[in-house]
N, C-alpha and C positions, 0 to 999 in steps of 0.2 A: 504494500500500500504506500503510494508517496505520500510525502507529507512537506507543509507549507514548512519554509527557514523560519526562525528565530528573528525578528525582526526588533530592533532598541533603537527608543529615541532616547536623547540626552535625562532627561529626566524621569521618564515613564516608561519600565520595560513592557513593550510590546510583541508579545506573540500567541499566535493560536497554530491550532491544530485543523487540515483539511485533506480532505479527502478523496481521492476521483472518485468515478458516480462507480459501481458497480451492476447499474442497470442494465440488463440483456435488450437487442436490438437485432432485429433482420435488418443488414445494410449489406450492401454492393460489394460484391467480390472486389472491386477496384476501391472502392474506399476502405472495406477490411485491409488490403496492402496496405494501405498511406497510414492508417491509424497503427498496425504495425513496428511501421518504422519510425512513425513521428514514438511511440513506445518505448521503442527500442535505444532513439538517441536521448530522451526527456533523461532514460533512467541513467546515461553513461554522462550525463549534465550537459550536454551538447543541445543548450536552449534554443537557440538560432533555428536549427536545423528541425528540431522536435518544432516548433511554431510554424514551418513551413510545411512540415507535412502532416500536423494536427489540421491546417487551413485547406492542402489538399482533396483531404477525406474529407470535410466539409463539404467545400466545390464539388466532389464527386456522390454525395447522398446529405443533402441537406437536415437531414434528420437525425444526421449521426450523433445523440445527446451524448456520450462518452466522449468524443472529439471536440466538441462545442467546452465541456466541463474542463477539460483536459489544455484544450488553447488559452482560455481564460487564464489557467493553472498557470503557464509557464509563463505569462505576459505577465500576471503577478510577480513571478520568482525573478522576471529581466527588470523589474518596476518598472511596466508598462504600465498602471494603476487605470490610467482611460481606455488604454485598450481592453484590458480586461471588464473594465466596465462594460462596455459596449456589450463586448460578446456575452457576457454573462446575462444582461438585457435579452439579446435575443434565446438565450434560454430558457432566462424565466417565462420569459413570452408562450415557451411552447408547454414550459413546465411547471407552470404556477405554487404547485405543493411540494418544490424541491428544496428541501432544508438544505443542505450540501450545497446547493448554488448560493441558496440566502447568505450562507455564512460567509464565502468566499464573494459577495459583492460587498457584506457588510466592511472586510478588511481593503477588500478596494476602493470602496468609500471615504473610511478611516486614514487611507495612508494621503488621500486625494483635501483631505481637512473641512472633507464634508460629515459632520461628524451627529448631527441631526439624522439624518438617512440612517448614517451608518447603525445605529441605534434603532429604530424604524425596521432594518432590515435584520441584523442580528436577533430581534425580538420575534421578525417572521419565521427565525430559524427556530426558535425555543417552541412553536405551537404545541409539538407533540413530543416535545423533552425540554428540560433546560440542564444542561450537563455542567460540572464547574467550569468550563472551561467555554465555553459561552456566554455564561456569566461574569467571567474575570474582561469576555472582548466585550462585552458593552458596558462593564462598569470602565473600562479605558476611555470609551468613549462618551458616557457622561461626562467624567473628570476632565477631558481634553476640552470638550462644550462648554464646563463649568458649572454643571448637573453636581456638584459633590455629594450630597447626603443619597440622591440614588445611586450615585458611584458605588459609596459605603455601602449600603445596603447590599448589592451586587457581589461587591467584593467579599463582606461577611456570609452570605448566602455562599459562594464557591467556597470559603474555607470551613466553612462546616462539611462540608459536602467533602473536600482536599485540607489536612490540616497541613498541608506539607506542599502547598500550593505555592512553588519560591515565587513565580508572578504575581499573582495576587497577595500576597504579602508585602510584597516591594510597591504596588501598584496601590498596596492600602496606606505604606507610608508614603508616597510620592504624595497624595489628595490629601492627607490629611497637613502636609506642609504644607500647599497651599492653600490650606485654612488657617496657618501660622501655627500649627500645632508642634510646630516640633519636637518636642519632645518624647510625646505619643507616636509620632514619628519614628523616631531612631527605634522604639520597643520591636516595632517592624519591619526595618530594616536589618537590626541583628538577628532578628528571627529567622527572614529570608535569609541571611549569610550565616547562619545555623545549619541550617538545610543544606546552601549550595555557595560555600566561601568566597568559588573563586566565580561567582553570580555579578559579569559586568556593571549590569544598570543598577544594582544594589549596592554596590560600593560605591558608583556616581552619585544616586539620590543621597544616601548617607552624608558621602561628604559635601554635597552640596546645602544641607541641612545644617552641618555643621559650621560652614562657612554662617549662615545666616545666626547661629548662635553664637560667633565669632569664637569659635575652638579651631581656630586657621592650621595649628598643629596637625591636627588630629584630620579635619580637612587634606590636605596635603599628602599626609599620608595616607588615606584611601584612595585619592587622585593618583598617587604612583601604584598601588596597588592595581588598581583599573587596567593603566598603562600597561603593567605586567603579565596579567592575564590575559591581554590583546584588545583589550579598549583603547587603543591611544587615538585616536581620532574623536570619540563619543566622549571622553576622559579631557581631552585638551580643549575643546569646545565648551564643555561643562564651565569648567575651572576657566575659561577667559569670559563667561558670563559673569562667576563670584568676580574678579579680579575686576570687572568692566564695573558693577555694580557698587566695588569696594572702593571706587576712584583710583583706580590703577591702571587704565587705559593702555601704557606703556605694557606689562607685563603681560594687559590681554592680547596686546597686537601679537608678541612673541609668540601667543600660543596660538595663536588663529594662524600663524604661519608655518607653524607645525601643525596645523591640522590640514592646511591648503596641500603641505606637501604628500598627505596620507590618501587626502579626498578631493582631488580637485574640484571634480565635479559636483559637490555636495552645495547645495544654493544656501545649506546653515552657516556655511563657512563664509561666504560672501555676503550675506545679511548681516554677521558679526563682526564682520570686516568694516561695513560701513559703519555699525555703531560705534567701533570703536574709534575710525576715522571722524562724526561726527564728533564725538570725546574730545577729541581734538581739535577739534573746530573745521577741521577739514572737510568743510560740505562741497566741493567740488569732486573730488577722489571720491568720498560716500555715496555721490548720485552715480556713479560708475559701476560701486560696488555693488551699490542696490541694485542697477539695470543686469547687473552681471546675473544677480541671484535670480531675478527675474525670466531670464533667458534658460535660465535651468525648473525654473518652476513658475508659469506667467500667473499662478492661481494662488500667488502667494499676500495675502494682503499685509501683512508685516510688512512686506518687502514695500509694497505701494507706500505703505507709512511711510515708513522711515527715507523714503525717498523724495513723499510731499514736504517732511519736516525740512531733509536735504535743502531741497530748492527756497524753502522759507528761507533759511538760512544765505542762499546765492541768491535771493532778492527775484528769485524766475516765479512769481505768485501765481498766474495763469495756467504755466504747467503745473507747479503745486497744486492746486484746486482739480486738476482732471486727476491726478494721482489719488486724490482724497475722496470725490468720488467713485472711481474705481473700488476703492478701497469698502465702501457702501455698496455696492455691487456686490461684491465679495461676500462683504459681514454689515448685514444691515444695522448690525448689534453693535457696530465699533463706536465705541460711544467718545475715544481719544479724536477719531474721524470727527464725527460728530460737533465736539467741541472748537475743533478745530476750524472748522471753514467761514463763522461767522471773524475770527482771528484775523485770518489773510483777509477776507472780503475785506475788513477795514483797516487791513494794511494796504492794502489793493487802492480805496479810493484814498488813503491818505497821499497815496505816490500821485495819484493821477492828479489831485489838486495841489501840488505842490509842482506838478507839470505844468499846467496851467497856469498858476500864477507866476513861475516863468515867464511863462509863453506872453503873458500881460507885458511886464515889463517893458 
């Protein structure tokens, strides 16, 4: 049976469990070959190749639900997160009562930070079960929403169920710090790293926790721990958050530079990039770094922020304002957005009347 990666953000360990469909189907001698082989390379990890002949057998018997379940699968494992969406749409389309797809649109949802659905869709999964592990993926995605006390509930509900649940453990103390609980916090994070020591995202939340109770110490060393066990990208990004937040701008830049060299491609590393570029007042480089991360993730409204605030900053108000709109696109909830626009608008007409009375002269 394959099974979906172990998937960690900085903060919040994120993973679940899926599964291809096992449903029997009469299909096409010629699409039985393609599904086959797309089979044959999924399991030797040769994703590329598995996705082209998952999409074959498709073309070739459009009904084929095991190929359909199966392309989504590996567009996941490449994070192709919309393509996976898509295809999983048209499945559910044919399959409405398929728990199995529910679950695997809800993590495609979730990694996409549409986190509404995602929960929506996870909860279609649960009709005729809710397993701990189900529970642990939408109590992530309350918490990621800002749902906490259903989080909780979520997360309590899978550890009675898993007392030994390191994700949901680490996942109970990630929510409960940001409810400023720290303390109650770390009881769960040790717990988790009880279980499973060398548990990356639990050693990141710990010390990120830490930092916020300023045990910088003790921080630190969890942070090289991380590092150790092979978090050092998700560990050095953590840790130039504390260090960006602690007024240390220099020491974050360091570490976003070691993490660009780990992940280039990652749009977290470029969105930290600019903040801590903003830090420094540097809002021309920040509006770069923002576009950069943008170009790796255009659905990213953090990204639009911090790139309207950029331009506030470089006096460009008009593209600020379309940034910040966007950004209400995005998250009609963004309430910094929000705040924001009446700000530039009367920074906007003070420029303009200050043009003008120029212009008098």
């Amino acid at each position: 049976m394959r099974k979906l990666l172990l998937i960690c953000t900085a903060f919040i360990p994120f993973g679940l469990l899926a599964q291809p469909r096992d449903a029997e189907g009469s299909y096409s001698l010629e699409a039985e070959n393609f599904y086959q082989q797309a089979t044959q390379a999924h399991d030797a990890g040769d994703l590329e190749t598995a996705a082209a002949f998952y999409a074959e057998s498709i073309w070739a018997d459009s009904t084929h639900l095991k190929a359909l379940y199966n392309l989504a699968l590996v567009q996941y494992e490449m994070g192709q997160y919309g393509k996976a969406e898509l295809t999983l749409e048209k499945l559910l389309k044919a399959t409405p009562w398929d728990t199995d797809a529910y679950e695997l649109y809800g993590l495609a949802l979730y990694q996409r930070g549409q986190y509404d659905r995602a929960i929506a869709s996870f909860s279609a999964a649960m009709k005729t079960s809710a397993p701990a592990r189900l529970l642990t993926d939408r109590g992530l995605a309350f918490s990621a929403s800002g749902q906490y006390r259903a989080a909780l509930l979520d997360f309590d509900d899978a550890l009675r169920m898993e007392p030994d649940n390191v994700i949901a453990c680490s996942a109970k103390g990630a929510t409960l710090s940001k409810l400023g609980q720290y303390r109650l916090a770390m009881d769960w994070f040790d717990q988790a790293l009880a279980l499973q020591p060398n548990d990356v995202p639990s050693l990141i939340n710990r010390a990120t926790a830490r930092y916020e109770m300023g045990e910088t110490a003790q921080a630190e060393n969890d942070f090289n721990l991380a590092i150790g066990y092979g978090g050092e990208s998700e560990a050095y990004l953590a840790r130039a958050r504390c260090r960006l937040v602690g007024g240390q701008p220099e020491a974050a830049l360091q570490d976003v530079k070691k993490a660009m060299r780990l992940d280039a491609s990652n749009p977290e590393v470029y969105y930290l990039l600019g903040e801590t570029e903003m830090a420094k007042g540097e809002a021309a480089a920040a509006i770069e770094s923002f576009t950069i991360a943008l170009d790796f993730n255009p659905s990213c409204p953090d990204c639009y922020f911090g790139r309207g605030k950029a331009k506030v900053q470089n006096r460009q108000f008009y593209e600020a304002i379309n940034d910040l709109y966007r950004v209400l696109e995005l998250d009609p909830l963004h309430q910094e957005a929000k705040a924001m626009l009446p700000e530039i608008y009367g920074l906007l007409d003070t420029e303009n009347m200050q043009w003008m009375a120029g212009k008098e002269r």
